[in-house]
C-alpha positions in Angstrom: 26.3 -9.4 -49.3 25.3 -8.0 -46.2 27.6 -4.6 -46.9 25.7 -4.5 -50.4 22.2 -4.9 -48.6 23.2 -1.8 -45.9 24.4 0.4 -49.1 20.9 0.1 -51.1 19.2 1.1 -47.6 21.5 4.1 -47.3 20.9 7.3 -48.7 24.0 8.7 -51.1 26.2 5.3 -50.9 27.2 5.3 -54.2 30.9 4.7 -53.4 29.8 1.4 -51.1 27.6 0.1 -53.4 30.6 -0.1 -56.0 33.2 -0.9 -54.0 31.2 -3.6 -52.3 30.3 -5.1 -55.9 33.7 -5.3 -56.7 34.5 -6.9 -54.0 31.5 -9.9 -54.6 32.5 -10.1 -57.9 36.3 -10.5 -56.7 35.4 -13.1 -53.9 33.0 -14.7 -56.8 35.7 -15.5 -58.7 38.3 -16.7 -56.1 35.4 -19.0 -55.1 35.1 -20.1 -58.6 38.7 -21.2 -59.2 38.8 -22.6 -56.0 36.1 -25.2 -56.7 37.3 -25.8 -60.1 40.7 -26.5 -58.6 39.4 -28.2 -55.6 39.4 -31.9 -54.9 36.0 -33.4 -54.5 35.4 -33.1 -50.5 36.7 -29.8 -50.5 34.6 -29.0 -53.1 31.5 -30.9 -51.7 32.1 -29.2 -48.2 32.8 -25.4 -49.9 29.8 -25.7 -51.7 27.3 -26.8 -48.4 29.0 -24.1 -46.7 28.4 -21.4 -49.2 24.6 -22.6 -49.4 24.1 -22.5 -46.1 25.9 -19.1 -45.0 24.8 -17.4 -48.1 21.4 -18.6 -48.4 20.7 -19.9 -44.6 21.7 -17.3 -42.7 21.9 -14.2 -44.8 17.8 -14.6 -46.2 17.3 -15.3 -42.5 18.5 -12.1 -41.7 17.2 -10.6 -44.6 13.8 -11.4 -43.7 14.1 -10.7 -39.9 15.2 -7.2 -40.9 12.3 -6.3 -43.1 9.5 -7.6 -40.9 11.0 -6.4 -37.3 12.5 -2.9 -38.7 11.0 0.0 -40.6 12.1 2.8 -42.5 15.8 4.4 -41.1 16.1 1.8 -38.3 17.1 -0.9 -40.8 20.0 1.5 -42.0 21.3 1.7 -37.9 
């Protein structure tokens, strides 16, 4: 998610933003079948983990890069 979020700041990144959705979707699904497959504390534990590094941390550094950077400094 974080690759994604550097290729919509970067100018002519066609190429990463597709390969880097392919790759989300890919991990998406491996994630998917995993849970499904899962027993119930792996499951319960995958799912606080994905909450918490996918919505914890990278909307806290989502956030921390729009209000402490501007314009081409978020891209470096």
């Amino acid at each position: 998610m974080l690759w994604m979020y550097y290729a919509l700041h970067k100018s002519d990144a066609c190429l990463l933003i597709t390969t880097n959705a392919f790759g989300c979707v890919i991990e998406t699904i491996y994630i998917a079948i995993f849970i499904a497959y899962a027993p119930k504390k792996a499951r319960v534990s995958t799912a606080k983990l994905l909450l918490l590094l996918n919505l914890g941390v990278f909307c806290l550094i989502l956030l921390l890069t729009i209000l402490l950077t501007k314009g081409r400094t978020r891209v470096n």
